[in-house]
C-alpha positions as CSV (number, residue, x, y, z in Angstrom):
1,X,-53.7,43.0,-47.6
2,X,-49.8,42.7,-47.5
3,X,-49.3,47.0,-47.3
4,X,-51.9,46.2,-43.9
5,X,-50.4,43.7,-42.3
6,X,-47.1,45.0,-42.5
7,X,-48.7,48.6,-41.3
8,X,-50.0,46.8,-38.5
9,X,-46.3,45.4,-37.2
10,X,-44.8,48.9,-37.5
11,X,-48.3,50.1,-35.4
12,X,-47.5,47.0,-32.8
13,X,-43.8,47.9,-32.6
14,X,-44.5,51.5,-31.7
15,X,-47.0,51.2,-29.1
16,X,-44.6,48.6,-27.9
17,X,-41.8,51.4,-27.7
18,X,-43.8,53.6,-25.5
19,X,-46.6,54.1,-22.9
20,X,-48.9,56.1,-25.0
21,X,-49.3,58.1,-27.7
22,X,-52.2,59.9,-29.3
23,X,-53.4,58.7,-32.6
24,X,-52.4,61.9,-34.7
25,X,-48.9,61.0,-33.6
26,X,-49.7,57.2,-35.1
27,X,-50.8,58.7,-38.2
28,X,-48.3,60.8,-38.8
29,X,-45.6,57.9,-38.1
30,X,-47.2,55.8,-40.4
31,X,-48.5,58.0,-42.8
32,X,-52.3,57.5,-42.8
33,X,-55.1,59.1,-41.2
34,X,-56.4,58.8,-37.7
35,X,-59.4,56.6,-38.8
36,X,-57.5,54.0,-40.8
37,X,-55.5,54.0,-36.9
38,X,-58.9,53.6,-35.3
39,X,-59.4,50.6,-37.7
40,X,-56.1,49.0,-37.3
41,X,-56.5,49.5,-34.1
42,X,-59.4,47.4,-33.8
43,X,-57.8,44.5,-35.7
44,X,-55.0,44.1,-33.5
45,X,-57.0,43.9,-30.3
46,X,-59.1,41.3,-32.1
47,X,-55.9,39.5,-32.9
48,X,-55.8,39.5,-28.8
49,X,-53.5,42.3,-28.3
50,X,-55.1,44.7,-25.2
51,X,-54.8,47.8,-26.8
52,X,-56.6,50.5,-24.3
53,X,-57.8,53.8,-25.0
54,X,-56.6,56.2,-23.2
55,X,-58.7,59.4,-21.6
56,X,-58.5,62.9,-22.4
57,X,-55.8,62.7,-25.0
58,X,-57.3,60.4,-27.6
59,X,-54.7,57.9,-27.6
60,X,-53.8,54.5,-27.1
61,X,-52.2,52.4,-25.0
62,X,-50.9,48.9,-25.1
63,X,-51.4,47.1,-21.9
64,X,-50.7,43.3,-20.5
65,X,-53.0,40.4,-21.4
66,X,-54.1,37.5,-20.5
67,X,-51.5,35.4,-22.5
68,X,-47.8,37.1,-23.4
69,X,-48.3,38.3,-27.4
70,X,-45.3,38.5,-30.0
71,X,-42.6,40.8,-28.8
72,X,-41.0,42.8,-32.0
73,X,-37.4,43.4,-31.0
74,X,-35.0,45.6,-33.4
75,X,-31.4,43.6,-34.1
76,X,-30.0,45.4,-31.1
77,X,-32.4,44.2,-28.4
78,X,-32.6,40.6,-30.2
79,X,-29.1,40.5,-29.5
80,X,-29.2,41.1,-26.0
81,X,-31.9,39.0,-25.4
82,X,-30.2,35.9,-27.0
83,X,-27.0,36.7,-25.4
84,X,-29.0,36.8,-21.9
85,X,-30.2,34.1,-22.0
86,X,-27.2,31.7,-22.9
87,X,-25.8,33.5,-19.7
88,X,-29.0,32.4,-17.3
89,X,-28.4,29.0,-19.1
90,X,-25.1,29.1,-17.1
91,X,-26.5,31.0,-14.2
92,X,-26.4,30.3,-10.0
93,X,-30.4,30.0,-10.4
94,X,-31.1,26.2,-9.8
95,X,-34.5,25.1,-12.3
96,X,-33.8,28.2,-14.9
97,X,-30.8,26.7,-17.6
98,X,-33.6,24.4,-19.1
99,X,-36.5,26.9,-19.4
100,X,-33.6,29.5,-20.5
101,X,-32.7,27.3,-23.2
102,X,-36.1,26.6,-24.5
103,X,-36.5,30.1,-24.4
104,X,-33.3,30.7,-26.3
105,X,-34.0,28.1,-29.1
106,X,-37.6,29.7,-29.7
107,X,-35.5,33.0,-30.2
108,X,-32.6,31.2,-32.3
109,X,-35.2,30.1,-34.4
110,X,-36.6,33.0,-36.2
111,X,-33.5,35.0,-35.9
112,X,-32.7,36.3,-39.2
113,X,-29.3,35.0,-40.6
114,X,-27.1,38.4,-40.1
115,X,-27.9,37.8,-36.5
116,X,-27.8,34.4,-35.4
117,X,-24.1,34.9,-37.3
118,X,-23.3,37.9,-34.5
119,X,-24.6,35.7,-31.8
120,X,-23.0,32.4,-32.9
121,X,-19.4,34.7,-33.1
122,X,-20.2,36.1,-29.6
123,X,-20.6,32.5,-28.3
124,X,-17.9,30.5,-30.0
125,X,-14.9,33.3,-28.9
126,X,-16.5,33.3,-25.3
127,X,-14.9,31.2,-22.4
128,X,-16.2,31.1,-19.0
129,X,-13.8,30.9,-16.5
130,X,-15.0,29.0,-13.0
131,X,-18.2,27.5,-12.7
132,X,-21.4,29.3,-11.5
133,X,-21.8,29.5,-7.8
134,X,-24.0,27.9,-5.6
135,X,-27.4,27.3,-7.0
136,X,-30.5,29.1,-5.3
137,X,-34.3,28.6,-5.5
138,X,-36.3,30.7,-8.3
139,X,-39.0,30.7,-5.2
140,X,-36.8,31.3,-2.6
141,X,-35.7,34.5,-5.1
142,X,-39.1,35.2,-5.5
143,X,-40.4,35.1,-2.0
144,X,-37.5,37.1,-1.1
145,X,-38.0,39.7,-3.9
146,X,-41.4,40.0,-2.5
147,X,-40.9,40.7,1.3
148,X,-38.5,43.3,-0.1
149,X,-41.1,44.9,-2.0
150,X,-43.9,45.1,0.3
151,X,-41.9,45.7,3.1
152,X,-42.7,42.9,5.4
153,X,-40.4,40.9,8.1
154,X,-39.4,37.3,7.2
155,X,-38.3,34.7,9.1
156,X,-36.1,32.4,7.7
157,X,-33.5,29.3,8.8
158,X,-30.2,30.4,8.3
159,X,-27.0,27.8,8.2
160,X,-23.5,29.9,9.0
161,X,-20.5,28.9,7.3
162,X,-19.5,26.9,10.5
163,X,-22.8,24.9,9.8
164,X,-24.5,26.1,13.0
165,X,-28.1,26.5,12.1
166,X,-30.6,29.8,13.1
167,X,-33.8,31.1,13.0
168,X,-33.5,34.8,12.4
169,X,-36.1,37.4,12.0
170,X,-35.2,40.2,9.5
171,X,-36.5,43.4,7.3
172,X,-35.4,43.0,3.9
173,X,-33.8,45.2,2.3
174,X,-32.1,43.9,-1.0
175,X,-30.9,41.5,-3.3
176,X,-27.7,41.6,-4.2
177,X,-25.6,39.2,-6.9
178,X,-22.3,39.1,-6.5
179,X,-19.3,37.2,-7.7
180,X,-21.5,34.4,-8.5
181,X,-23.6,34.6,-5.2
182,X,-26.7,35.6,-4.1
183,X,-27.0,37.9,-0.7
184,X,-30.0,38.9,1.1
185,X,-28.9,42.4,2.8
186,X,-31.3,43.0,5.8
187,X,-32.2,44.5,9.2
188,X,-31.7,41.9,11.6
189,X,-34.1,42.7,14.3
190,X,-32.6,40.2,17.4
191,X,-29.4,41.4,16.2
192,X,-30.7,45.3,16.0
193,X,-28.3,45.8,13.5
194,X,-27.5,45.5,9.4
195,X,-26.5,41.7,8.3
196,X,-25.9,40.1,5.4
197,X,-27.1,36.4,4.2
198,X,-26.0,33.9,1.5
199,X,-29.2,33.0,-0.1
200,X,-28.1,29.1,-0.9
201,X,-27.9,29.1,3.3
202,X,-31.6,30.4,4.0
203,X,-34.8,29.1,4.0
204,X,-37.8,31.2,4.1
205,X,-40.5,30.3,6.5
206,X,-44.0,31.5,5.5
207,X,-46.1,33.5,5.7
208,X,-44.2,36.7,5.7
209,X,-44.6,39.3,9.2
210,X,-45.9,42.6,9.6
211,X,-45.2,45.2,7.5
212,X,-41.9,47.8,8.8
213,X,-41.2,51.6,7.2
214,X,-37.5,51.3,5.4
215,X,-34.6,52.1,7.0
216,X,-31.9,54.4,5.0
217,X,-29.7,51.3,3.3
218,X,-26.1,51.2,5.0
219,X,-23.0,52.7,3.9
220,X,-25.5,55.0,1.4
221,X,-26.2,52.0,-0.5
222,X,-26.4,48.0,-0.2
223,X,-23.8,47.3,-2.8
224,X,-21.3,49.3,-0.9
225,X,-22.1,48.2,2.4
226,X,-21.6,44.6,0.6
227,X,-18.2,44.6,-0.7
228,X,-17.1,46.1,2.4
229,X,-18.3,43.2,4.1
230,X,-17.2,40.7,1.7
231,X,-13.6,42.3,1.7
232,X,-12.7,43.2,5.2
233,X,-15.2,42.0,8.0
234,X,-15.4,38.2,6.9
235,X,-11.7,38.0,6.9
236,X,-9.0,36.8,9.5
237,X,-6.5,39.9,8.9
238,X,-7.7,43.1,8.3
239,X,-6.0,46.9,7.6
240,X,-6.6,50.3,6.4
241,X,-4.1,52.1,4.7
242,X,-3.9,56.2,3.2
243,X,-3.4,56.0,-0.8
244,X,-2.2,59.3,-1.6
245,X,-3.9,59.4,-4.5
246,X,-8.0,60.7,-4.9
247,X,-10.8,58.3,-4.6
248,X,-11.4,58.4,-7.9
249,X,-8.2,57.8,-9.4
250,X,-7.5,54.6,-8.3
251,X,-11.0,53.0,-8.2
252,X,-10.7,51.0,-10.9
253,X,-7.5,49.2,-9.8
254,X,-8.9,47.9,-6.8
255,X,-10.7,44.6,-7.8
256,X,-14.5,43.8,-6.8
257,X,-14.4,42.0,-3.6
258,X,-11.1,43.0,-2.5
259,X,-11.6,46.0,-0.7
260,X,-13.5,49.2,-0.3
261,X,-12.2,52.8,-1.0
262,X,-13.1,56.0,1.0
263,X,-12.5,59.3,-0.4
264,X,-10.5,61.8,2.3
265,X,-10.1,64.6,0.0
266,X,-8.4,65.5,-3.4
267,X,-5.3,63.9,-2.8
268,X,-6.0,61.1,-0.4
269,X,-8.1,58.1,0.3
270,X,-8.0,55.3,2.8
271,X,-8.5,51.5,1.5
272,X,-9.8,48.6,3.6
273,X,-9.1,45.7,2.6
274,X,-8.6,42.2,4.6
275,X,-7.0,38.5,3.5
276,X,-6.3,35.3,5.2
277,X,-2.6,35.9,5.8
278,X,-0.7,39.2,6.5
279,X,1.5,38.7,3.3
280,X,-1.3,38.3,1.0
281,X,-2.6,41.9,2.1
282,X,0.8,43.1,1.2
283,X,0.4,41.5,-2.3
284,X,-3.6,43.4,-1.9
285,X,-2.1,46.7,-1.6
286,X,1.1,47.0,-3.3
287,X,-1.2,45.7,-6.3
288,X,-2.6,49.1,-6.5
289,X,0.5,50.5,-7.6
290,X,0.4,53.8,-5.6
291,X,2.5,55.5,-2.3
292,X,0.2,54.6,0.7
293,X,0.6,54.8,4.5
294,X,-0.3,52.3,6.5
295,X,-2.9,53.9,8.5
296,X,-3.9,50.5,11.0
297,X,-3.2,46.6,11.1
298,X,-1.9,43.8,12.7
299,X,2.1,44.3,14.1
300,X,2.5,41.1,11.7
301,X,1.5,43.2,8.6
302,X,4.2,45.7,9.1
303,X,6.5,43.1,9.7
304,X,5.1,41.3,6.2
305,X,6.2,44.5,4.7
306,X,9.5,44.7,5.9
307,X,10.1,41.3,4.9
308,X,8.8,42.1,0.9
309,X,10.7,45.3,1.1
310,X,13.7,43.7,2.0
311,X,13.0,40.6,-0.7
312,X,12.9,43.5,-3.0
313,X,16.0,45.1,-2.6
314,X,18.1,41.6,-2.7
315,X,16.4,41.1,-6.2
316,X,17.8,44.5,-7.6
317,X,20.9,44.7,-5.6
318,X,23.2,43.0,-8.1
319,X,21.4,44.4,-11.0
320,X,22.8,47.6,-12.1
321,X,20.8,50.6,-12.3
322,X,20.4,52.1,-16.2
């Protein structure tokens, strides 16, 4: 009885690992023959679990129930599932920290010792800097999520950051979480352009519109066309400068958020980047640490770099050179 219920977990975690398989593959992973699979087979779907049969290859399948059944995770994916969730616990998702950590403690529970000790290490040596951002409705998520799906116009109160309020009429396109936020990225059909909305700020207004055909996302993709806006259009001073340097080289100096990188060719790329003051761009793109051109700005931001180049040189001037 013992050697078949453990057979049975190992059957449960393989069909879990893939869509099908054919029962001489079963047997031959567990070592038995394709009837004593037929049988086991039997006694987990009257245990509850759906397992389906599937046609023309005599194999099996195991599909979704009625009623979520026991997940078998290896120490890896257990891991990262308890690891997840102490992160939602924290998350910008108003309503999920207390179902996360119910969630979490059923996990904790049955963890066996090695892990809950790799866990608990991960946890204690963590520290998270800043709090979450603005919290956002699971439904509004969810509604959202939805209209992306199946492709169908919402109309939604907006507030903008100047607390005027809206009622716009989009095509969604995406969700996108960033920096602790949630953005809707859309067609906004008044607007008959591309815009962008903080999901805190929006309300959905049911039911959903008529269905649109998709429209090619902007900049090739939403995240892009994101970050640009984040870094340049939503801010008071904005430039673009040549880094002569590739694209690719200096990518991973240039912070999310602070500006967007557009390849020229194998030696060159412009950056666009934008800031509340003319001297904080110059801190922005002297941060990057490579030769650059200052391709266009405000006549303030050349002068902002005058003034650090000349700061710079009265630092050094007395200092002599090794």
């Amino acid at each position: 009885m013992k050697e078949t219920s453990a057979r049975l977990l190992r059957l449960l975690s393989l069909l879990q690992t893939r869509r099908d398989w054919s029962g001489a593959e079963l047997a031959d992973r567990l070592g038995v023959t394709t009837r004593t699979i037929r049988r086991d087979v039997e006694r987990l779907r009257e245990l509850g679990y759906p397992v389906h049969a599937t046609r023309g290859t005599a194999g099996y399948r195991l599909g979704a129930g009625a009623s979520l059944p026991p997940l078998l995770l290896d120490d890896d994916e257990a891991v990262a599932v308890t690891v997840g969730l102490r992160t939602a616990a924290g998350g910008s998702v108003a309503g999920i920290e207390e179902t996360s950590l119910r969630a979490l403690a059923k996990i904790e529970q049955v963890l066996p010792s090695r892990l809950r000790h790799r866990v608990n290490t991960l946890h204690t040596a963590t520290v998270r800097v800043g709090g979450a951002g603005p919290a956002v409705s699971p439904d509004t998520l969810m509604a959202i999520a939805d209209a992306c799906r199946r492709r169908e116009r919402l109309r939604l109160d907006y507030t903008s950051p100047r607390g005027g309020g809206t009622v716009r009429s989009v095509e969604p396109h995406s969700l996108v979480s960033f920096d602790r936020h949630w953005y809707l990225v859309a067609w906004d059909v008044d607007r008959d352009d591309w815009r962008t909305f903080r999901v805190d700020r929006l309300t959905p207004r049911p039911p959903a519109g008529p269905r649109f055909a998709p429209r090619r996302p902007p900049d090739g993709d939403v995240a892009t066309y994101l970050a640009h806006r984040l870094s340049t259009r939503a801010w008071p001073v904005q430039a673009t400068v040549t880094l002569h340097e590739p694209a690719q080289a200096v990518a991973d100096r240039i912070w999310p958020g602070t500006g967007v990188v557009e390849a020229v060719d194998d030696r060159n790329c412009l950056l666009h980047v934008g800031a509340e003051t003319p001297s904080a761009l110059v801190w922005m793109i002297t941060s990057v640490d490579a030769d650059f051109t200052l391709t266009s700005g405000p006549p303030a931001l050349a002068d902002a770099f005058r003034a650090q180049a000349a700061r710079c040189l009265h630092a050094v001037r007395a200092t002599p050179s090794s």
